[in-house]
C-alpha angles and dihedrals in degrees: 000000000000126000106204086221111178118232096247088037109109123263117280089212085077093242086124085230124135103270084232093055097041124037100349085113102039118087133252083017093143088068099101106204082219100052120106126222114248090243083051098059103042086048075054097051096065094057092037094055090039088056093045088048101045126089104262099064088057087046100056085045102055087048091046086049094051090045097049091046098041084054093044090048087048078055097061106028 
């Protein structure tokens, strides 16, 4: 796998150097360690899509949701 990294964009090896002044020359630079493999992320997507779709996300939602208004509310009031 390839990453189109632009010569001024900053290294995809983290180091918050410019791409051109860190790892342009070496080789297989292009391999991010963070990437995933295509078959990686489409095994990932099932599961993904199970946890967004079961009952806890919209619980802790709904929670989150309470919380932030009532303190909002407090705010204004």
């Amino acid at each position: 796998m390839t990453l189109d990294v632009g010569r001024n964009a900053p290294c995809p090896c983290g180091s918050g150097k410019k791409f051109k002044k860190c790892c342009l020359d070496r080789q297989g630079v292009a391999e991010s360690s963070t990437a995933f493999a295509p078959a990686e992320r489409e095994a990932a997507l099932p599961r993904l899509r199970e946890f967004a779709l079961s009952p806890k996300p919209a619980e802790d939602r709904a929670a989150a949701a309470a919380r932030f208004w009532a303190e909002c509310a407090g705010d204004h009031a």
